[in-house]
C-alpha positions in Angstrom: -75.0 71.7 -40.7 -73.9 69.2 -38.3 -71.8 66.4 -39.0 -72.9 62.9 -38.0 -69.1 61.4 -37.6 -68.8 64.0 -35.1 -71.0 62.3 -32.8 -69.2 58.7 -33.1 -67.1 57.7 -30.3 -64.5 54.7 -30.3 -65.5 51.6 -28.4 -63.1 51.3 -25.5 -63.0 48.3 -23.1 -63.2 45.0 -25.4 -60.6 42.5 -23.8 -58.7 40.0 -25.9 -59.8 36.3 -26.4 -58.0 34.0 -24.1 -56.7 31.1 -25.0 -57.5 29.3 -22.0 -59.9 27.8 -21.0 -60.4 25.7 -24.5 -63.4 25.3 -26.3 -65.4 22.2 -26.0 -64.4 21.5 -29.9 -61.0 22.7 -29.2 -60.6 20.2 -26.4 -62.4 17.4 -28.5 -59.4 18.0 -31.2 -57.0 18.2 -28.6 -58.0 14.3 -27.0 -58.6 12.8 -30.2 -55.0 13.9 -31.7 -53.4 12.3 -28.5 -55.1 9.2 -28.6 -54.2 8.9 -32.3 -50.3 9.9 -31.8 -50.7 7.5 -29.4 -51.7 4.5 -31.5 -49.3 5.2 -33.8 -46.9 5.3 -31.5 -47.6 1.7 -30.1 -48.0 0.3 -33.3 -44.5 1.7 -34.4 -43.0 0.4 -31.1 -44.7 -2.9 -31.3 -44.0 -3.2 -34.9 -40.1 -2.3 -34.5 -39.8 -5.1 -31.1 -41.4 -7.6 -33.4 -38.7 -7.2 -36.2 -36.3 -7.3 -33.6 -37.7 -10.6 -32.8 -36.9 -14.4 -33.7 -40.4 -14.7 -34.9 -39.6 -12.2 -37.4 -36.4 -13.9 -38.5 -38.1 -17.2 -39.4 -41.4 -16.3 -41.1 -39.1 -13.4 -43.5 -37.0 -17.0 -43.5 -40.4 -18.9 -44.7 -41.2 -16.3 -46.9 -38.0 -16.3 -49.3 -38.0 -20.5 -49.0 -41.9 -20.5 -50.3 -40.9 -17.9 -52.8 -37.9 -19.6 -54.2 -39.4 -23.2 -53.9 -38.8 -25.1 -57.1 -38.1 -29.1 -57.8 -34.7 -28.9 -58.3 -34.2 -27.3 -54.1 -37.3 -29.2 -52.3 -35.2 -31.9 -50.9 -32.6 -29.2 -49.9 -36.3 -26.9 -48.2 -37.3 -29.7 -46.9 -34.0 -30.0 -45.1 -34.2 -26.4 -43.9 -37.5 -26.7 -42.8 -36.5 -29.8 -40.5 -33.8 -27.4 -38.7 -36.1 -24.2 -38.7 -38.5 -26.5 -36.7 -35.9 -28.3 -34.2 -35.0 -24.0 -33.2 -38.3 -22.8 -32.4 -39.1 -26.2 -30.3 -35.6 -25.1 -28.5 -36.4 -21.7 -28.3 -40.1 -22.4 -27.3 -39.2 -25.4 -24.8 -35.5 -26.4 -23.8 -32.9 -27.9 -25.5 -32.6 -31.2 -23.9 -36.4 -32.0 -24.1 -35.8 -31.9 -28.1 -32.6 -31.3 -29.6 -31.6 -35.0 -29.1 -35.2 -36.5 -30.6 -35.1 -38.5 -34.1 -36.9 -39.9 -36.3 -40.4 -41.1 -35.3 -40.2 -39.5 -31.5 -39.2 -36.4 -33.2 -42.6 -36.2 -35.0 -44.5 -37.5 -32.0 -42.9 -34.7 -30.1 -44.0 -32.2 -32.5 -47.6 -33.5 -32.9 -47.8 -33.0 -28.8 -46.6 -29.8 -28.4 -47.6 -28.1 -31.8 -50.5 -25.9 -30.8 -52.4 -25.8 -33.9 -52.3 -29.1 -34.1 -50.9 -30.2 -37.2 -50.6 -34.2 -37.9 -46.8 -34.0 -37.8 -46.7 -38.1 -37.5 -48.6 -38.8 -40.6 -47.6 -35.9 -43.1 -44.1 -34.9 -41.0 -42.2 -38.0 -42.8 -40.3 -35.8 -45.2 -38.9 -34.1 -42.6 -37.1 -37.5 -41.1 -36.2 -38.8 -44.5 -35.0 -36.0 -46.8 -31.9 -35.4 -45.5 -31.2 -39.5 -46.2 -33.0 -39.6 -49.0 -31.4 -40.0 -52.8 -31.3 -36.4 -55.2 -33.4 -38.1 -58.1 -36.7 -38.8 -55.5 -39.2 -36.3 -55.8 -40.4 -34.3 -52.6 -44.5 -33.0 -53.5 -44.5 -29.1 -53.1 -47.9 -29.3 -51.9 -46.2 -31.3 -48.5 -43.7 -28.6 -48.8 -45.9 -25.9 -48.3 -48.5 -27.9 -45.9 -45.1 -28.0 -44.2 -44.2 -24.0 -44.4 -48.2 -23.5 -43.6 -48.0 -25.4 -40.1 -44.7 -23.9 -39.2 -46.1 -20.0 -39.4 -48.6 -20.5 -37.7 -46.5 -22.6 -34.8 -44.2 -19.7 -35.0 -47.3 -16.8 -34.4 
């Protein structure tokens, strides 16, 4: 009787899968991975330049204020706000066109070159008085955070 492994041979010839060129999934995975790393990588980068940044300075600076805002340290906020503003209107302009400005052409100033805006002249009168003004008066924390509001979003 015959066998009928006998009349197998082996396959001879098959070459090996290349890796190049890519398949069009492959190549899909390839792009979309890049352009990911890629993101991430600008977000990182623009993320760390920002802390690095005076902007980020004064809003962590806003932050701990509006935090830690009570009665007993609103004359004292108030007081820190007034100087937080006068350093972003010298970092943002010059130093002569506002370091020197008191009082009611202070606020003026700041209600012209304030791009959101803000009524500086009719709410801004803490900011003039609080440094004069005696411990016992009371400073409204709603005007202390209009205050902290308008400065955020001068500093963004």
């Amino acid at each position: 009787m015959n066998d009928p492994l006998s009349e197998l041979y082996d396959i001879e010839g098959i070459d090996a899968i290349s890796w190049w060129p890519l398949a069009f999934g492959w190549l899909l995975v390839v792009v979309i991975s890049t352009i990911v790393v890629l993101f991430i990588f600008i977000y990182y980068y623009k993320r760390r330049l920002f802390k690095q940044s005076w902007q980020y300075g004064i809003l962590n600076q806003l932050s701990v204020m509006q935090r830690n805002l009570n009665e007993e340290n609103a004359q004292a906020s108030v007081t820190e706000l007034s100087e937080l503003i006068r350093r972003i209107g010298m970092h943002q302009y010059s130093r002569p066109e506002c370091a020197g400005l008191e009082g009611k052409t202070w606020l003026e100033w700041l209600r012209q070159h304030d791009p959101n805006q803000f009524d500086w002249e009719a709410k801004g009168k803490w900011l003039i008085e609080a440094p004069y003004a005696p411990n016992y008066r009371s400073i409204p924390k709603e005007d202390i955070l209009n205050f902290i509001k308008a400065i955020r979003a001068w500093v963004r």
